[in-house]
C-alpha positions in Angstrom: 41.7 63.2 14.1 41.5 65.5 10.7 42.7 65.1 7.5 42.9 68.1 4.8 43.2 67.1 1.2 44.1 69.3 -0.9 42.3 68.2 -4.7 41.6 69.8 -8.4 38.1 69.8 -9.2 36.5 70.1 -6.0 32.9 70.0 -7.8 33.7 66.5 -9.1 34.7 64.8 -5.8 31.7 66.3 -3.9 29.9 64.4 -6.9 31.9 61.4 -6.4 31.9 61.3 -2.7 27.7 61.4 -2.7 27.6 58.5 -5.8 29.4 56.7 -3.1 27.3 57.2 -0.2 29.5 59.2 1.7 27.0 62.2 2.8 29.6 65.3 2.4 28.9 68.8 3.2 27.9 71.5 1.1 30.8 73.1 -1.0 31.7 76.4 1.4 33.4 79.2 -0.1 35.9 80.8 1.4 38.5 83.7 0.8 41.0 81.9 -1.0 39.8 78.1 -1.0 36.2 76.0 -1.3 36.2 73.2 0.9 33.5 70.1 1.6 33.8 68.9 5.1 32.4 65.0 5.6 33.1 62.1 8.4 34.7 59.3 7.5 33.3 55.6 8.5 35.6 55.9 11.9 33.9 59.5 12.5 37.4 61.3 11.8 37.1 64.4 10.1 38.3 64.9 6.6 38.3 68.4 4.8 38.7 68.3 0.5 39.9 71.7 -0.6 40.7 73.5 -3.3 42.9 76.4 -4.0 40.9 79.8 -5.6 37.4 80.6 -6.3 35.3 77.6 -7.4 32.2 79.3 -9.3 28.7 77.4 -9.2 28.7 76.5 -5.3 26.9 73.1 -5.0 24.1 73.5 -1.7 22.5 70.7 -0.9 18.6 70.8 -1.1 17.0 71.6 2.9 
């Protein structure tokens, strides 16, 4: 199962999400939305994104 969320101020939940614990993905830009991808605790798939360009892409340190 997925779930796409669409959410204002993408930045700010990715923040949120890894305060919580929740491991997310890396912001990925795309043509017309940036969206994090992360699992949920039941391993469903759940996609935040947000309409338009978000500027400063957050990467996760590898």
């Amino acid at each position: 199962m997925a779930l796409t969320l669409i959410v204002d101020g993408l930045k700010d939940e990715h923040a949120q999400l890894e305060k919580s614990g929740l491991n997310p993905g890396d912001v990925e830009p795309a043509p017309s939305v940036n969206l994090v991808r992360l699992r949920d605790l039941d391993g469903n798939l759940v996609v935040l994104v947000q309409p338009g360009k978000v500027l400063n892409i957050i990467r996760k340190n590898k």
